[in-house]
BAPADREN-474407 format. One record per residue (C-alpha): residue number from 1; residue in three letters; x, y, z. Coordinates in steps of 0.05 Angstrom, whole numbers, m for minus. Example, Ala and Ser with C-alpha at 12.3 -4.5 7.8 and 13.67 -1.06 7.14 Angstrom:
2
+-----+---------+--------+--------+--------+
! num ! residuo !      x !      y !      z !
+-----+---------+--------+--------+--------+
!   1 !     ALA !    246 !    m90 !    156 !
!   2 !     SER !    273 !    m21 !    143 !
+-----+---------+--------+--------+--------+
END
This chain:
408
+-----+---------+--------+--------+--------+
! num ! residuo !      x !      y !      z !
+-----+---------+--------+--------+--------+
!   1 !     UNK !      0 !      0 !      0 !
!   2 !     UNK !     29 !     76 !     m5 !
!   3 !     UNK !      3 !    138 !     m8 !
!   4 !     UNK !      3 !    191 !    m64 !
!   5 !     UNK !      2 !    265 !    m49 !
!   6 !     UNK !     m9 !    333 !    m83 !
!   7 !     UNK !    m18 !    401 !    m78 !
!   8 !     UNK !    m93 !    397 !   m111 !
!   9 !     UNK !   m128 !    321 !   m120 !
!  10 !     UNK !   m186 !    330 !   m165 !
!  11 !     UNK !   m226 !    267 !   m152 !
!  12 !     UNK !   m290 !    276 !   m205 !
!  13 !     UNK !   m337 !    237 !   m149 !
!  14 !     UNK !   m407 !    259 !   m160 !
!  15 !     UNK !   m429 !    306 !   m106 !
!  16 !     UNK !   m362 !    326 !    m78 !
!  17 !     UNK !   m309 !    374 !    m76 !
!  18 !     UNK !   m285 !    396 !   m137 !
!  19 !     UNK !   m216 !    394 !   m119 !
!  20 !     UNK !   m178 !    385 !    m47 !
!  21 !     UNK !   m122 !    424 !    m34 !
!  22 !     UNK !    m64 !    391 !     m6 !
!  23 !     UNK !    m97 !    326 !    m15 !
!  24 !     UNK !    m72 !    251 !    m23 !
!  25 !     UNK !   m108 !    183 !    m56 !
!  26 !     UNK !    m85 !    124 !    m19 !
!  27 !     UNK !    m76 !     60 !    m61 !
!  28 !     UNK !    m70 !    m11 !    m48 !
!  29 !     UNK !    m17 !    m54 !    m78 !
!  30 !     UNK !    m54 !    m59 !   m147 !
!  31 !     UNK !    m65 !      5 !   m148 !
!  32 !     UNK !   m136 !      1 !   m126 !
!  33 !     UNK !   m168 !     69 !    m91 !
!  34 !     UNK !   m167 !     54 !    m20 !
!  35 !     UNK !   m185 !    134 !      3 !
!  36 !     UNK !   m187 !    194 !    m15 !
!  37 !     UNK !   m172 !    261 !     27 !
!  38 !     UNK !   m129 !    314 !     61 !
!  39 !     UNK !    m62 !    298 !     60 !
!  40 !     UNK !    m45 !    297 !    136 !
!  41 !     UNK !   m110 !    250 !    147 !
!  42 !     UNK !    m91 !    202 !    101 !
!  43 !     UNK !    m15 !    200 !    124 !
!  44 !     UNK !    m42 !    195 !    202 !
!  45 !     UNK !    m91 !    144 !    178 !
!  46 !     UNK !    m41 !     95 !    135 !
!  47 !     UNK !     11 !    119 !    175 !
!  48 !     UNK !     59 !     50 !    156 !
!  49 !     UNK !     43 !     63 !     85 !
!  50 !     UNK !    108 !    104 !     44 !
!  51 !     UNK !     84 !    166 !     16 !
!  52 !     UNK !    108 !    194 !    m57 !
!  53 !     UNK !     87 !    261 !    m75 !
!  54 !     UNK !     55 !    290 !   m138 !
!  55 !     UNK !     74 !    363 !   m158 !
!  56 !     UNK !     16 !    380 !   m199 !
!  57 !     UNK !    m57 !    363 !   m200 !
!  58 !     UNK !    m68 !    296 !   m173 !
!  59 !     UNK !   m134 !    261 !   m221 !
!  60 !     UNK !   m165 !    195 !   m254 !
!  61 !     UNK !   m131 !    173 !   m320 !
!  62 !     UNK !   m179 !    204 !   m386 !
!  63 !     UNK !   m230 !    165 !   m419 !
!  64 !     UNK !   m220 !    188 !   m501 !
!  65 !     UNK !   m293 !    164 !   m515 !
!  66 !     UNK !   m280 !    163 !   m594 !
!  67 !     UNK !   m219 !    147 !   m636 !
!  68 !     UNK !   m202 !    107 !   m697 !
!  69 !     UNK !   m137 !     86 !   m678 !
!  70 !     UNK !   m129 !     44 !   m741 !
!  71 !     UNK !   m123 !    112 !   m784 !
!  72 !     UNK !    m60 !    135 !   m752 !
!  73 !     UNK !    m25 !    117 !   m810 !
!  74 !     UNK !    m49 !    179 !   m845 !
!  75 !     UNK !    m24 !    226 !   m791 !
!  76 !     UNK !    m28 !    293 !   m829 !
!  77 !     UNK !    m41 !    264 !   m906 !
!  78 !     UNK !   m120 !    285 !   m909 !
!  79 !     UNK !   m134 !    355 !   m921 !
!  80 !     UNK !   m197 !    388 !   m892 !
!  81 !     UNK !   m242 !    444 !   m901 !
!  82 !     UNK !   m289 !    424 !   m958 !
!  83 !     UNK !   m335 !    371 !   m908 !
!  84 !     UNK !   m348 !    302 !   m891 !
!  85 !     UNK !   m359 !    275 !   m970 !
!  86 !     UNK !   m292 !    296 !   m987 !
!  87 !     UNK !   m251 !    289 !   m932 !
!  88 !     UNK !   m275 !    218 !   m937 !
!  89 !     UNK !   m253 !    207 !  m1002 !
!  90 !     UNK !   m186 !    227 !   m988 !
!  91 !     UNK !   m187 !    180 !   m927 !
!  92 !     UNK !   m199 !    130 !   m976 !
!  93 !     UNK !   m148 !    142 !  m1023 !
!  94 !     UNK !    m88 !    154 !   m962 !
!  95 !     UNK !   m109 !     89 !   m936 !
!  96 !     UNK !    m96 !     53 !  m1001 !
!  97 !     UNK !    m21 !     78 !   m998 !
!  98 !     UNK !     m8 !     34 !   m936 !
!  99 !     UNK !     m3 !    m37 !   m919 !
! 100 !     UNK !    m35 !    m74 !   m866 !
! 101 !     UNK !     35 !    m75 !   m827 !
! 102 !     UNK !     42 !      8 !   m838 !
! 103 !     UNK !    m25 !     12 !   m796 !
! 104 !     UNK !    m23 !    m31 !   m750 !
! 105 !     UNK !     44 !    m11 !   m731 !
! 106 !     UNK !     29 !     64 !   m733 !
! 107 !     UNK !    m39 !     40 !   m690 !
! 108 !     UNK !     16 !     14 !   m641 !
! 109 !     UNK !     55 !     81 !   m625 !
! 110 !     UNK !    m11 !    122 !   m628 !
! 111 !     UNK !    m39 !     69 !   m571 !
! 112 !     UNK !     29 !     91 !   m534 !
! 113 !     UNK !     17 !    155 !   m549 !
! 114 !     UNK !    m44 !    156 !   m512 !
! 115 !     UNK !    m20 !    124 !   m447 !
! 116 !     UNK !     42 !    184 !   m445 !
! 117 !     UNK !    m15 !    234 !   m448 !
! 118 !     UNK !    m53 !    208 !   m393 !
! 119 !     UNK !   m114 !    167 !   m427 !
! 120 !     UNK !   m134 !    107 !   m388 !
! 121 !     UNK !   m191 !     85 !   m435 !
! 122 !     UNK !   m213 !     93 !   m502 !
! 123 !     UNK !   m275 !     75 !   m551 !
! 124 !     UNK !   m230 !     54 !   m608 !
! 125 !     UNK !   m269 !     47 !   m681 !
! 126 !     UNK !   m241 !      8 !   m730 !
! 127 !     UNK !   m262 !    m27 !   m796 !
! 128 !     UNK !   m210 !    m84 !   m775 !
! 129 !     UNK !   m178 !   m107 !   m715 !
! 130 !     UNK !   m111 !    m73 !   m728 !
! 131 !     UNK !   m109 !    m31 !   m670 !
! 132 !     UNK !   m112 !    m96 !   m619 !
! 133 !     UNK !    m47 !   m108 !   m605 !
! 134 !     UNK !    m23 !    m36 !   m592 !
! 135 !     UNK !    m86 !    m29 !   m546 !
! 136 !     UNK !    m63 !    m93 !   m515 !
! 137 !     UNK !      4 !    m70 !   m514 !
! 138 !     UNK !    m13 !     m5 !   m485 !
! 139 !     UNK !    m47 !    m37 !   m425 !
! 140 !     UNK !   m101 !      4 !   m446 !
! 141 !     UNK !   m175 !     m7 !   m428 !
! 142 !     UNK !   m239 !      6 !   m460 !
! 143 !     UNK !   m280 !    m24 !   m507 !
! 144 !     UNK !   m265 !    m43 !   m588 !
! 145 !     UNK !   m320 !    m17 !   m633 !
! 146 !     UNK !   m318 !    m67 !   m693 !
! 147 !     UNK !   m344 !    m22 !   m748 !
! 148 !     UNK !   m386 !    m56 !   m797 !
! 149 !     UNK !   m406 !    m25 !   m872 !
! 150 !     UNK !   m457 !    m47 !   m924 !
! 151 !     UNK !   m398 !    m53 !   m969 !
! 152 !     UNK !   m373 !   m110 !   m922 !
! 153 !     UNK !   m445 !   m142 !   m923 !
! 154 !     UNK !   m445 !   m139 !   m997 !
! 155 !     UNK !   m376 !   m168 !  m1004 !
! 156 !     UNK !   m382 !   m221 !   m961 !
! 157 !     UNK !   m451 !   m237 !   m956 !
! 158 !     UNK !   m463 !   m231 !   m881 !
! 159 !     UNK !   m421 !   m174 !   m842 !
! 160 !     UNK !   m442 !   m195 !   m780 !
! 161 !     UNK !   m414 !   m267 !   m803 !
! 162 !     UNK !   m349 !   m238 !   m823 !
! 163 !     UNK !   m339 !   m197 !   m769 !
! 164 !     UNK !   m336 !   m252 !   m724 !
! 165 !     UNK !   m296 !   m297 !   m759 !
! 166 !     UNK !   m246 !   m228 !   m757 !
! 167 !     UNK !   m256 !   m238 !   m687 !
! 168 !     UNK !   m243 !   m304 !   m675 !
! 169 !     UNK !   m171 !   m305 !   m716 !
! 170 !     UNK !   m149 !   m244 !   m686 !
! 171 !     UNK !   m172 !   m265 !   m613 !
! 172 !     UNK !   m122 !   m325 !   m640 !
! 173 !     UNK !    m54 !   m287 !   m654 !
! 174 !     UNK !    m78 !   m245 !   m588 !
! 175 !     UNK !   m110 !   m266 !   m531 !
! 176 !     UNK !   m162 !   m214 !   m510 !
! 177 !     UNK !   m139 !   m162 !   m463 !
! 178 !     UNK !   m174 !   m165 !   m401 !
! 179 !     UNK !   m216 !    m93 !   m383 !
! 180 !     UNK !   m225 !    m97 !   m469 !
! 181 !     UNK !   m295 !   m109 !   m493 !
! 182 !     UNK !   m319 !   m114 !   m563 !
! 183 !     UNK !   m376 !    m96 !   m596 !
! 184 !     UNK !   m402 !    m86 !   m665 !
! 185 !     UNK !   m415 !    m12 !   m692 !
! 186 !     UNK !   m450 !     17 !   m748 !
! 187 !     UNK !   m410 !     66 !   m774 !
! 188 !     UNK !   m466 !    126 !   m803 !
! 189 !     UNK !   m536 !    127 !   m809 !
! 190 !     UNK !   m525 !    125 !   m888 !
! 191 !     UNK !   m466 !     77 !   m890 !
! 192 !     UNK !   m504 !     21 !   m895 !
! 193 !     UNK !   m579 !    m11 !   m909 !
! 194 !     UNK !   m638 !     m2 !   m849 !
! 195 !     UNK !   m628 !    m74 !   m848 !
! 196 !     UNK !   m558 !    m86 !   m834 !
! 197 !     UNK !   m563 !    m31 !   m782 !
! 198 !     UNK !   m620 !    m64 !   m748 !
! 199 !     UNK !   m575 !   m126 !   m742 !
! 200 !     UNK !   m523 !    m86 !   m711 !
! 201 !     UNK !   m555 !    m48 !   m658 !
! 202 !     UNK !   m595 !   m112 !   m639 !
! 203 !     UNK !   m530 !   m148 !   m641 !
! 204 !     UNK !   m501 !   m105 !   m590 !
! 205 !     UNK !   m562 !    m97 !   m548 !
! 206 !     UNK !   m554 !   m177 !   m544 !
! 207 !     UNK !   m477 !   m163 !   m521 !
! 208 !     UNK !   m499 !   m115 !   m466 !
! 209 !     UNK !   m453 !    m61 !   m489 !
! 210 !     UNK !   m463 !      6 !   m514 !
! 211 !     UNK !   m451 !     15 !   m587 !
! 212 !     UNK !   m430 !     78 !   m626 !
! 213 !     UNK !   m449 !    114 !   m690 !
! 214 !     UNK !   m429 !    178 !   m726 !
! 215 !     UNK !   m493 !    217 !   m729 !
! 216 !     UNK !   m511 !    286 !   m760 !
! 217 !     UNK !   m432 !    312 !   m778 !
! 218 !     UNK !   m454 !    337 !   m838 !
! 219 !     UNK !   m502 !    375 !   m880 !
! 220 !     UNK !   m496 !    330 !   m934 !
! 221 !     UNK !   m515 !    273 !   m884 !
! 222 !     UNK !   m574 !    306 !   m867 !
! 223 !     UNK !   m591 !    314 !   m939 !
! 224 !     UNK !   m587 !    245 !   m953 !
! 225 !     UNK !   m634 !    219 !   m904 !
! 226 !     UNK !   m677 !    276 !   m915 !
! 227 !     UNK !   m694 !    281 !   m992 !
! 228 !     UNK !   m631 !    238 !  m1023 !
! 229 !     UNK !   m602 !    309 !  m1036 !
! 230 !     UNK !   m527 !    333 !  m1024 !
! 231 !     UNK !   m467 !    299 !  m1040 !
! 232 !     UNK !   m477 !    223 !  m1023 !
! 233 !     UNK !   m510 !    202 !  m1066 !
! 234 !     UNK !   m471 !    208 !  m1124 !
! 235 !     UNK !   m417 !    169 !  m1081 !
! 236 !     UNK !   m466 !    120 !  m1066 !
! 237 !     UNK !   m491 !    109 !  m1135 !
! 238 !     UNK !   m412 !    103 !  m1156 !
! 239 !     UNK !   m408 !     44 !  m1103 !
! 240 !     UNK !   m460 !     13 !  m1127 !
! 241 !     UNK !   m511 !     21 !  m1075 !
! 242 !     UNK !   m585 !     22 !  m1075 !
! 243 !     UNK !   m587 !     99 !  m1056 !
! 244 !     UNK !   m663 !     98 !  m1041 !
! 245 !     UNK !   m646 !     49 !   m990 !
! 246 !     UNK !   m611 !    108 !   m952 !
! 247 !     UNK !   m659 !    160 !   m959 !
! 248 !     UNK !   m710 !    142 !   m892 !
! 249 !     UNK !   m738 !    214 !   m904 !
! 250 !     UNK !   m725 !    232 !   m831 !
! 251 !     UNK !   m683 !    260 !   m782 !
! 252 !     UNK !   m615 !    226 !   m762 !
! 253 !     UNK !   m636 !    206 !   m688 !
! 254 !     UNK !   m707 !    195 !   m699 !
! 255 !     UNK !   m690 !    142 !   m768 !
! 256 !     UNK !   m641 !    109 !   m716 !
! 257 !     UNK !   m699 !    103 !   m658 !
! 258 !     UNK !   m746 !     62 !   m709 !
! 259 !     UNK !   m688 !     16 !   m722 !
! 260 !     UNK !   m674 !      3 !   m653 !
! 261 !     UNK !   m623 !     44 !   m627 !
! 262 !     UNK !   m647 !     59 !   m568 !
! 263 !     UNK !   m689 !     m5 !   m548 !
! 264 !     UNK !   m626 !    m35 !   m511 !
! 265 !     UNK !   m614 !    m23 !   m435 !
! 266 !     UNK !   m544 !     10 !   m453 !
! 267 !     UNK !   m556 !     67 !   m513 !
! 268 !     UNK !   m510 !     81 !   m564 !
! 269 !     UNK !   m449 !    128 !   m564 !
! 270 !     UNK !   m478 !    190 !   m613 !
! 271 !     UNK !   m415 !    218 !   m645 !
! 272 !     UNK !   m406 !    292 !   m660 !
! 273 !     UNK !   m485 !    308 !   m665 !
! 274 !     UNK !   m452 !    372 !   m700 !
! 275 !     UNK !   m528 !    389 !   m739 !
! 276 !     UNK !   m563 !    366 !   m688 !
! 277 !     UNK !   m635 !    395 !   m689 !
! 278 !     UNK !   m681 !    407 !   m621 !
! 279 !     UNK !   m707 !    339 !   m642 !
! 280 !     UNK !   m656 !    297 !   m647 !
! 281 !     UNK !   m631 !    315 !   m575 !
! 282 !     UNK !   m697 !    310 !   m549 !
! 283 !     UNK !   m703 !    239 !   m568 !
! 284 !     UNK !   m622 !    224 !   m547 !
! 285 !     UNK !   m639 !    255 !   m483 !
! 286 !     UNK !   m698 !    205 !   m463 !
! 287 !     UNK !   m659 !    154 !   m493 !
! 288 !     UNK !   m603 !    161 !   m441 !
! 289 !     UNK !   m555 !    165 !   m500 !
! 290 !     UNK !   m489 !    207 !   m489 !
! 291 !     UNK !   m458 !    254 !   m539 !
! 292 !     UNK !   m386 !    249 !   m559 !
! 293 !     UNK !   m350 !    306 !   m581 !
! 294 !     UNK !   m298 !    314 !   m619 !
! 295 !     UNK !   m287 !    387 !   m637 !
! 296 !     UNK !   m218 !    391 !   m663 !
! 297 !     UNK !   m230 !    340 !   m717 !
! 298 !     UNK !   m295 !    369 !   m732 !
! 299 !     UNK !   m268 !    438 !   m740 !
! 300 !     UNK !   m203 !    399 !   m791 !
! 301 !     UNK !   m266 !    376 !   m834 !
! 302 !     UNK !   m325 !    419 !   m834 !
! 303 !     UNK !   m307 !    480 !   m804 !
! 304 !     UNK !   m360 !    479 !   m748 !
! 305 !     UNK !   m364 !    455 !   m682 !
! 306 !     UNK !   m440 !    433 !   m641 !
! 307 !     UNK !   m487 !    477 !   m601 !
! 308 !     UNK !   m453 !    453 !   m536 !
! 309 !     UNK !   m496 !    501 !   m503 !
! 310 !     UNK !   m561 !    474 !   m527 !
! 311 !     UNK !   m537 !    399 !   m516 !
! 312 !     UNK !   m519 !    422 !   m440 !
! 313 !     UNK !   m590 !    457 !   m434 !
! 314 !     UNK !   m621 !    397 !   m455 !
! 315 !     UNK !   m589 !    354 !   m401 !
! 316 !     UNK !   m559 !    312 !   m451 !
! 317 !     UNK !   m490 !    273 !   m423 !
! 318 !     UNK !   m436 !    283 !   m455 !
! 319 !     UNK !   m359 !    256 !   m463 !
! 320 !     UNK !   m296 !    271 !   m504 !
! 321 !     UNK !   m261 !    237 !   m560 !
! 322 !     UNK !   m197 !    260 !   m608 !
! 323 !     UNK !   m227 !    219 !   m668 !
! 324 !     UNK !   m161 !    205 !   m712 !
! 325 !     UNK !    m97 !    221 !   m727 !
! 326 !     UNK !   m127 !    229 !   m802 !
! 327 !     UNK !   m170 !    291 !   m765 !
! 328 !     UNK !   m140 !    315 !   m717 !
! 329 !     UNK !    m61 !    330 !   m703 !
! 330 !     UNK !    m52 !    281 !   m634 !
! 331 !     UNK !    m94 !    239 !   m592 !
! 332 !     UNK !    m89 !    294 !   m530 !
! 333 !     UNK !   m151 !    295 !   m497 !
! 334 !     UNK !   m130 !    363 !   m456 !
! 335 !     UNK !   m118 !    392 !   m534 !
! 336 !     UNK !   m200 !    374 !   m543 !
! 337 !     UNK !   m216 !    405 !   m478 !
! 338 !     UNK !   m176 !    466 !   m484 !
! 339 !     UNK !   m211 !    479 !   m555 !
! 340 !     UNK !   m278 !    469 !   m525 !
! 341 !     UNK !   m259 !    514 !   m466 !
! 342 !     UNK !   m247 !    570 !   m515 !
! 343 !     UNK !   m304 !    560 !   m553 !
! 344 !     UNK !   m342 !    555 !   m505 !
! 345 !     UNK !   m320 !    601 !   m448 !
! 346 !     UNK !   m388 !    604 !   m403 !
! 347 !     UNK !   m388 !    533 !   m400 !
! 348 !     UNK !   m357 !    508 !   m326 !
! 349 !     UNK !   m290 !    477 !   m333 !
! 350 !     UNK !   m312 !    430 !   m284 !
! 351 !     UNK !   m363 !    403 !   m339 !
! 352 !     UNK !   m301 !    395 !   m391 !
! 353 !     UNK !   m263 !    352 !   m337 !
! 354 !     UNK !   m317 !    313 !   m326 !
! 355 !     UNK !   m330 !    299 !   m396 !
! 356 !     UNK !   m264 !    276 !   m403 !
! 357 !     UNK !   m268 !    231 !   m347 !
! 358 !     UNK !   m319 !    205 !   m312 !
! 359 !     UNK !   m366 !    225 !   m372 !
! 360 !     UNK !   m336 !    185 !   m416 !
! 361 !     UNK !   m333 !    125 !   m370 !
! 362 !     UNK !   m403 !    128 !   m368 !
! 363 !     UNK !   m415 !    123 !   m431 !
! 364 !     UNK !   m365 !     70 !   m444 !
! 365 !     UNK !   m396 !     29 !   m383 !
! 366 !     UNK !   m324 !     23 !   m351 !
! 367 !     UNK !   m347 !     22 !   m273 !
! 368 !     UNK !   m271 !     22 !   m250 !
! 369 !     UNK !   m257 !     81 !   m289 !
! 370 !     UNK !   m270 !    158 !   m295 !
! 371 !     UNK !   m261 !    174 !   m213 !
! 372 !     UNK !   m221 !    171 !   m159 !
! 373 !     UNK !   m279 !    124 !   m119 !
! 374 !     UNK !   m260 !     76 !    m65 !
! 375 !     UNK !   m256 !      5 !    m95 !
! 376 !     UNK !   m237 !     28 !   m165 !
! 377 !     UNK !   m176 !     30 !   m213 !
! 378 !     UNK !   m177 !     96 !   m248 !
! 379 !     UNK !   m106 !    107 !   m257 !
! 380 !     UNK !    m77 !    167 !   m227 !
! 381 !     UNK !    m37 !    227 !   m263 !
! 382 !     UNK !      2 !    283 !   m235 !
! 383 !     UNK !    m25 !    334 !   m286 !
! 384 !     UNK !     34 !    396 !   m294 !
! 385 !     UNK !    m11 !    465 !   m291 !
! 386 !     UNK !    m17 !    521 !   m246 !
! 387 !     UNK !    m44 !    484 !   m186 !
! 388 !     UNK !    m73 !    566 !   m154 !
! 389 !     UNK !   m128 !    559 !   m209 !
! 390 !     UNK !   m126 !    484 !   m216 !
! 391 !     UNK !   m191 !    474 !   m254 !
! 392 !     UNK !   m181 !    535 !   m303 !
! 393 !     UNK !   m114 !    514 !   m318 !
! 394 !     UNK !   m136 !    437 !   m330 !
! 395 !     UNK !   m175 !    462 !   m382 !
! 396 !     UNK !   m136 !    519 !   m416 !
! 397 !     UNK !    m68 !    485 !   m422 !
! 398 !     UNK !    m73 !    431 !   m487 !
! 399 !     UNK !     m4 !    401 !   m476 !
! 400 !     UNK !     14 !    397 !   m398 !
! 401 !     UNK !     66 !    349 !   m370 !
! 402 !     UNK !     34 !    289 !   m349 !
! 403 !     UNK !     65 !    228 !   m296 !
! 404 !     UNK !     27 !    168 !   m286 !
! 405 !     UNK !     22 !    154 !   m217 !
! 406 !     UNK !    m15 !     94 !   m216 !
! 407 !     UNK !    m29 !     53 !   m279 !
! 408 !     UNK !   m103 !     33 !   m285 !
+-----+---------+--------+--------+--------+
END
């Protein structure tokens, strides 16, 4: 057992301080949260235990809610600016320049790179299982979303069928990391057919996890699904797709309600939710269903960021994800906070901190994570800002030094 000191400890447990000033976290031999306090009561208290002192802000590991860790191969390759349709395309045609070992080693240092700036957790999309071993390697926790596409179900006849088979002969050459899960995720509300998503979302209502989804990024999204205006469907066509298929003639949230989003005890992950309409978060909000934002990347594609202010006032939850390397220019979830911060100045920082912690273990369903709680393995990092304005400075400074104190 020892205990871990610091000038500030910023626990994120509902209901109490925000921060403690000269404060410790006592942890048992794996780490585990024993308690939580002033400094000179926990030292009296574990008085046998050695103590090692932080110099910063003393907090639970992040939670990056949202990346696609398999993309970090294109690290600065896709230009932005012109929206979703094209930035996609040029996704496309990066990826082709690479081999399977170029991302899945690249996946491998950006997995690293998100341990030395101070994630515990992630919600990690991918198309394939290339990211697995760097995740494993990482010690990394979370959950794998295993992102399926119409184009898979037309290629192979059954995505689900595939998907699993990709499963099973990477669980093979791995074994699963424990504190890991898997699910399968749709990838957009017009990616694939109503009835390959209704497979999916009942698939991982079945696993008990929450899934995730892209939803309303773009205009030309919301165009689709509208009228079959915008961009998409010329793309579609050029795939070969069945564009009426894609056009449910409604809103984003409310086409993925009558497919059965939301029927599931644990709701999907809504991603970005950058066109959002009054709708759509009325019906994410009764669903339980947590916003992910991702601002940075959203700002790299389209230019714009969400009405955070009208999410907030409509009580939806929300957490924080980088999105890619292919997006966005590193996987440092202060960097998202500190651009939401900005944007968003009237906003609490307290709410951005939570978002990036205990928000995002929410919505990834990771009880061990997101808090310095009694009983659970958050990680702890001694976070390097100005510890007289801890909170402010949490969320104002993108790239502070970070020391893990405790591994989660």
């Amino acid at each position: 057992m020892r205990v871990v000191s610091a000038p500030v400890v910023v626990p994120m447990v509902s209901g109490g301080a925000p921060w403690l000033t000269d404060g410790a976290v006592a942890l048992d031999d794996d780490d585990t949260v024993r308690a939580v306090g002033p400094r000179a009561e926990l030292v009296r208290r574990f008085g046998d235990a050695p103590e090692e002192r932080a110099h910063g802000v003393l907090m639970p590991g992040l939670v990056n809610a949202h990346t696609h860790l398999e993309l970090s191969a294109m690290a600065g390759e896709v230009p932005g600016g012109a929206g979703l349709v094209a930035w996609a395309g040029a996704c496309m045609h990066a990826g082709e320049e690479h081999t399977h070992e170029e991302r899945r080693d690249a996946a491998t240092r950006a997995a690293a790179a998100c341990v030395r700036l101070g994630t515990a957790a992630v919600g990690d999309v991918g198309n394939s299982l290339a990211s697995l071993p760097g995740i494993a390697a990482a010690g990394l926790r979370g959950t794998i979303f295993h992102e399926l596409l119409g184009s898979r179900d037309a290629r192979t006849g059954d995505a689900l069928a595939d998907a699993a088979r990709e499963r099973a002969a990477a669980s093979k050459r791995h074994p699963w990391p424990v504190g890991l899960g898997y699910v399968l995720a749709p990838h957009a509300p017009y990616s694939a057919d109503p009835r390959l998503l209704r497979r999916i979302f009942a698939a991982a209502a079945r696993a008990g996890l929450p899934t995730s989804i892209h939803v309303a990024e773009d205009e030309d999204e919301l165009a689709l699904l509208r009228n079959g205006s915008g961009r998409w469907p010329a793309v579609l066509e050029a795939m070969g797709v069945d564009v009426p298929m894609r056009v449910p003639r409604q809103e984003p949230v409310a086409y993925l309600a009558g497919l059965g989003a939301f029927a599931a005890p644990a709701p999907p992950l809504l991603v970005h939710m950058v066109h959002a309409s009054a709708e759509d978060r009325r019906i994410a909000r009764e669903a339980g269903a947590p916003v992910v934002l991702c601002p940075r990347s959203n700002l790299h594609i389209g230019g714009r960021l969400p009405d955070v202010p009208a999410l907030l006032a409509d009580g939806l939850a929300l957490a924080i994800g980088t999105d890619s390397l292919a997006s966005t220019p590193d996987l440092s979830l202060f960097a998202e906070v500190a651009a939401l911060s900005a944007a968003f100045p009237a906003v609490p920082a307290l709410r951005w901190i939570e978002a990036a912690t205990s928000g995002g273990a929410r919505a990834l369903r990771l009880e061990a994570c997101g808090a310095l709680t009694p009983g659970r393995r958050p990680g702890l990092i001694d976070v390097g800002v100005d510890v007289t304005a801890p909170l402010e400075s949490l969320v104002r400074t993108p790239h502070p030094s970070i020391r893990w104190m405790a591994r989660p």
